[in-house]
N, C-alpha and C positions, 0 to 999 in steps of 0.2 A: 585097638589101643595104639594109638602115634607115640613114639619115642622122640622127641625135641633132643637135641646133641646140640649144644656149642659150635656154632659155624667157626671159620677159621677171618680174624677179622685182617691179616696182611702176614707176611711172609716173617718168620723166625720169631712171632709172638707165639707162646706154647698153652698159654691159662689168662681164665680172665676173670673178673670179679664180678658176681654180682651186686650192682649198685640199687639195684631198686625191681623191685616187683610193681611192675602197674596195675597190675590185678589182683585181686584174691583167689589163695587155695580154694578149692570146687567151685568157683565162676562158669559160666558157660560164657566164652571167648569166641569167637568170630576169626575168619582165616583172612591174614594177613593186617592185626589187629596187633598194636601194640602191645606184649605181656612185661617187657621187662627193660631195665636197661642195664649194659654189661660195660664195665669202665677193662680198659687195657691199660697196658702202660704208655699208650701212646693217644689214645683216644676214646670216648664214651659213644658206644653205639647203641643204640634199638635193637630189637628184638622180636620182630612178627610171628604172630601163630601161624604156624603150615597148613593147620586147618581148622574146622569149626566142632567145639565140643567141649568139653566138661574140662579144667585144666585139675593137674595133683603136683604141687611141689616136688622136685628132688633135691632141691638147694634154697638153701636159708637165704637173706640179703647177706652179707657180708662174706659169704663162701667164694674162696678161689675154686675153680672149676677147671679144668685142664681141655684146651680145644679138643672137640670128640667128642667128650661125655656127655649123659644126657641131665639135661637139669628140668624136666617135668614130660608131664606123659597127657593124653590128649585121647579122651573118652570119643571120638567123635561118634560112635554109634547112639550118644545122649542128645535127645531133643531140647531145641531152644526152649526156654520153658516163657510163657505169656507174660508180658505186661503186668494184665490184672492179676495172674495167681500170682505173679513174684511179690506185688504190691502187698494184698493181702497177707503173703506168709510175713514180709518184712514187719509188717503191722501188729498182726497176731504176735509174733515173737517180743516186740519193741516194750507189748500190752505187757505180756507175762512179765518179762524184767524188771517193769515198771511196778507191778504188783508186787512182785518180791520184795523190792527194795524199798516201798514207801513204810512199811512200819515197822521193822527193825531200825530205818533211819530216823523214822520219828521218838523211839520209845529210848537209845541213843542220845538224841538230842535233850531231850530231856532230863537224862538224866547227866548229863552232862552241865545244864542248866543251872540245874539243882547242887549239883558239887558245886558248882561257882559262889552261887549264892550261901552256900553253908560257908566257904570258905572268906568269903567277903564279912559273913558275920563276925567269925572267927579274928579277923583279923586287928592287929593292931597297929599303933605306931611307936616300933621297939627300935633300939637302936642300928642308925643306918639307913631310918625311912625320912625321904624328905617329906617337907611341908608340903600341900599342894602351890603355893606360889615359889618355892624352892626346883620344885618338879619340873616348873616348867622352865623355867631358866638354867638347870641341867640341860632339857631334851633341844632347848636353843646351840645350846655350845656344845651338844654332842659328845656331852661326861657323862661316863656312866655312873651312877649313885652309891654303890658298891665301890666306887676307887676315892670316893671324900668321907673326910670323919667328920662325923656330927657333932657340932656344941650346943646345941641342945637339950630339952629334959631327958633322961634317958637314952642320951645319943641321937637326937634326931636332927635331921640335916634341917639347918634352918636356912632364907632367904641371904642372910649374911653368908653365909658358908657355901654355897649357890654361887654366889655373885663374886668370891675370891677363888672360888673354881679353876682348875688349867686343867683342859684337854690333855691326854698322855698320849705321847707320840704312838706308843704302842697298842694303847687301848683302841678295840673295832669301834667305826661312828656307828651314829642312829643308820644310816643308806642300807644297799639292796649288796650285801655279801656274800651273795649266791652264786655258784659256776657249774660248768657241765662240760662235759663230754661228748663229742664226736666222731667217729671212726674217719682217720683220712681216707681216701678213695685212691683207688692202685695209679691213676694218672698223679695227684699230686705226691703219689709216695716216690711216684719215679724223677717228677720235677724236683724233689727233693733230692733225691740220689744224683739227679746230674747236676744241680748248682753245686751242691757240695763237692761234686769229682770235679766241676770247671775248678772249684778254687785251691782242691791239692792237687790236682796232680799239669796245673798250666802256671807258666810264670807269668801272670796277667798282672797288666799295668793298663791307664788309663791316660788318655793324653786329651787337652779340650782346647776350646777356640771359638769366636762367637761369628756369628753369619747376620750380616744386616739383609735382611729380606725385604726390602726396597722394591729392589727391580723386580721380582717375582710379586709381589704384591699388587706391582704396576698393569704387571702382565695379565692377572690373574682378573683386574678390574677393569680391562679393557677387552677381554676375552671369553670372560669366564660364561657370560650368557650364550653364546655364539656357541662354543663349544659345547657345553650343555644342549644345545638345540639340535644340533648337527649330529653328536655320538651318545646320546641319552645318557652320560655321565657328568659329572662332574670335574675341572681342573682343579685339583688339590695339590698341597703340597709333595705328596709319595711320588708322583711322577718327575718331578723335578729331584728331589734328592735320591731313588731311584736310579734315575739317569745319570746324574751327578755320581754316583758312587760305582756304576760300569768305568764311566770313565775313566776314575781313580783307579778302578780294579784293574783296565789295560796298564795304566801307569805303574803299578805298585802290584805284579803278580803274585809276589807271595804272601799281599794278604786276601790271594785268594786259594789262599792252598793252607793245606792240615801235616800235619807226621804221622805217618804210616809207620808204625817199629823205631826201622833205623835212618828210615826214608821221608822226603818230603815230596807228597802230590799235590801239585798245582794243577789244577783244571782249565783249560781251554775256554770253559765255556761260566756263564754267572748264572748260576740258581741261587735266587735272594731268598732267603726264607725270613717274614713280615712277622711281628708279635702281631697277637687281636688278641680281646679279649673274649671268652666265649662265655656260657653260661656254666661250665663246669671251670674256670680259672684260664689261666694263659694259653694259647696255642702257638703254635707257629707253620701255618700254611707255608708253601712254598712258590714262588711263579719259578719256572724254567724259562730258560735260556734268554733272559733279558734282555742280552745286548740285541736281540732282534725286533724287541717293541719300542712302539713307540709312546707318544706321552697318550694316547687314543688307546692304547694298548695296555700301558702300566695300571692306566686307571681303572679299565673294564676287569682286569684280573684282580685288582685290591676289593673291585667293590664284588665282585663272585667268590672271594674266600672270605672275604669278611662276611654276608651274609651266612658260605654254608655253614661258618663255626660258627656265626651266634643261634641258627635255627638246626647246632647239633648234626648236623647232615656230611661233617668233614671228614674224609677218609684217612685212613693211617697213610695210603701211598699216596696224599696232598702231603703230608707231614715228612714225607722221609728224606733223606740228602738235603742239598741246601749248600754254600758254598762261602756264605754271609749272609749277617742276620743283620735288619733295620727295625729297629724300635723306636716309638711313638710315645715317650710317658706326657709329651705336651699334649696330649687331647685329655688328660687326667689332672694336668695342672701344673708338673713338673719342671721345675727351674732348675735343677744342674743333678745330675745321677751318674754313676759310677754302673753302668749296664756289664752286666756278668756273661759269657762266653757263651753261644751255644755251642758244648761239644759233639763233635769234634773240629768243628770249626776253628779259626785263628781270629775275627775280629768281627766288634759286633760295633754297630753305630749308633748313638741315642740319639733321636731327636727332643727337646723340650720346647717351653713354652714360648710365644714371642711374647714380648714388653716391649714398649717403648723407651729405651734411654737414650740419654744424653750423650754424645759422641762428636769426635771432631772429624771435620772431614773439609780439606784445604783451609786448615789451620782457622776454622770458628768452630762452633760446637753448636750443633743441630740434635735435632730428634728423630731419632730413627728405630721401625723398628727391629728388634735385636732378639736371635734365638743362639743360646750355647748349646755345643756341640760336644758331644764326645766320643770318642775312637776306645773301646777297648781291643785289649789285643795280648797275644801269647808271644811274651817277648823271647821265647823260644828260638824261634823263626822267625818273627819280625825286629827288627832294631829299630833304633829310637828315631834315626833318620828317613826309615822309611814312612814307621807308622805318624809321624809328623807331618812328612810331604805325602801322605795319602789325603790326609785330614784338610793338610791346605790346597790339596788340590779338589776336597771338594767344595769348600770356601769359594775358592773362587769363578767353580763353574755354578754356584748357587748366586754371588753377587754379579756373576756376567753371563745371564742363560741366554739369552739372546746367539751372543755370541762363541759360547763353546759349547752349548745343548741344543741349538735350533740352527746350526751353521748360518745364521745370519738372515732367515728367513723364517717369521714367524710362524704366519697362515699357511706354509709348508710344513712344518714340522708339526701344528697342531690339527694339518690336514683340515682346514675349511676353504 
């Protein structure tokens, strides 16, 4: 008998949650075969069997587990069992159930039937029952027949009394008033803990500004095949703002630095940690030390952690440090947002949607298109001066990349 223990999934996580059983108790499981998946506060991993054999719960779905212990045990001395006999017991079994339940549910139905009908005989039209052309011009306006009085013989709602009807603001409609419940999962309990800790305990403020994407636009459709062809990616937008936001960060050190206690670390070096969306909610991957990539670079790493979080495969140590965060709600649709801190970071960048608007540019007014921008930031540490001349300094190496992202040389910096 194999004891299965809680691997350790990154350093100072101590328990993790069972998020999902992919198999069932007494399955015979195969080695290195999905059984489970385990949510952290940092990430949702998998769970492979060690080896092949009869699996026995030790934890429910929704149990915290503490790294170490064991959450199932693994018969391996139990042989795979066939095809056909699995078939057949499934069958056998499926027969029985089926047998049980068909005439208790018929002799049920029945008499359930029966009570209907008795009671339909039963039935009159006493005060507070509408007409049938009353009824239905109730169930139109969504009044219930129980909140109008009847004038009527003996109180019955008639078509007149129907049709001087008003809906009550209080009363539930005719619709589907039904709700439920689901257990949050220990990642978003944590994303919760930490939006909430961004917003008491940082003096976050947000500052905006809009970016005509012109020349990037120009670049992108005069390039963008070529590049693609050359480094089996794509030129998108992330490598240009990206780069755009290193440069800022040499410009503007302390929004690349945190408070430590009583102290403030600035780092040396730009680890951007990217929002993606995964299948379990937000993530945030990390690229390291950006200012050494290039737009060839920026791009191969967006499109290697966007993959492994949407196909679940991201590790806690992609997720951990980071030195600023760039988020993306324009690929969702997003026109102007108020982006919230990753702590303990000091300032995070939203990108949104582009539009075409109206703008003047040497004094006529043209069509350009226009994405707004916004800087949040821990006005802690950052003053209003800086976080401003960060924001326009990345403005203006997003309207002039040529010239302050590619030092003046295109086909050089996108390397074809």
């Amino acid at each position: 008998m194999l004891e299965m223990k809680v691997p350790s999934p990154g350093e100072s996580i101590t328990e993790v949650e069972i998020a999902q059983w992919l198999v069932e108790d007494g399955d015979y499981v195969e080695k290195d075969q999905a059984i489970a998946e385990v949510d952290s506060d940092k990430a949702t991993l998998e769970l492979p069997a060690e080896a092949s054999g009869i699996i026995t719960f030790k934890a429910e779905e929704g149990d915290a587990v503490a790294v170490g212990a064991v959450v199932c045990l693994i018969d391996t001395d139990a042989k795979a069992p066939t095809g056909k006999e699995s078939v057949e017991t499934f069958e056998k079994a499926d027969d029985e159930k089926e047998e049980k339940k068909t005439a208790p549910e018929v002799s049920d139905r029945q008499a359930k039937t029966e009570e209907k009908a008795a009671s339909i005989d039963k039935k009159t039209y006493a005060s507070g029952t509408p007409s049938p052309a009353a009824k239905k011009i109730l169930d139109e306006k969504g009044v219930d027949a129980q909140s109008v009085s009847g004038s009527g013989r003996d109180g019955r709602i008639t078509k007149h009394d129907a049709e001087n009807a008003t809906p009550s603001m209080g009363s539930p409609g005719t619709g589907d008033r039904g709700s439920y419940r689901t257990k949050l999962s220990m990642l978003r309990r944590k994303v919760a803990e930490r939006l909430v800790e961004a917003k008491n305990t940082t003096a976050m403020l947000t500052t905006f500004n809009e970016v005509d994407m012109g020349p990037i636009f120009e670049l992108r459709k005069q390039y963008k095949e070529t590049f693609k062809e050359k480094h089996g990616v794509g030129l998108g937008f992330m490598s240009f703002f990206t780069l755009a936001v290193v440069r800022a960060l040499e410009m503007y050190p302390s929004v690349n630095s945190m408070i430590d206690g009583k102290e403030m670390l600035t780092f040396d070096y730009k680890d951007i940690s990217i929002a993606v969306s995964g299948p379990k909610g937000l993530m945030v991957p990390v690229m390291r030390n950006v200012e050494n990539l290039s737009f060839r670079g920026v791009e191969a790493e967006v499109k290697r952690l966007a993959i492994r979080a949407r196909d679940g495969q991201i590790t806690v140590d992609e997720m951990t440090g980071g030195t600023f965060t760039i988020s993306n709600g324009g690929v969702f649709g997003s026109m102007l947002s108020t982006p919230i801190i990753n702590p303990p970071q000091s300032g995070i960048l939203g990108m949104h949607n582009i539009v075409e608007r109206p703008v003047v540019k040497d004094g006529a007014i043209v069509i350009a298109p226009i994405m707004f921008v916004a800087l949040s930031y821990d006005h802690r540490i950052i003053d209003g001066k800086e976080s401003v001349g960060f924001l326009v300094a990345v403005k203006e190496a997003l309207e002039s990349p040529v010239a302050l992202l590619m030092g003046g040389d295109v086909k050089k910096a996108l390397e074809l």
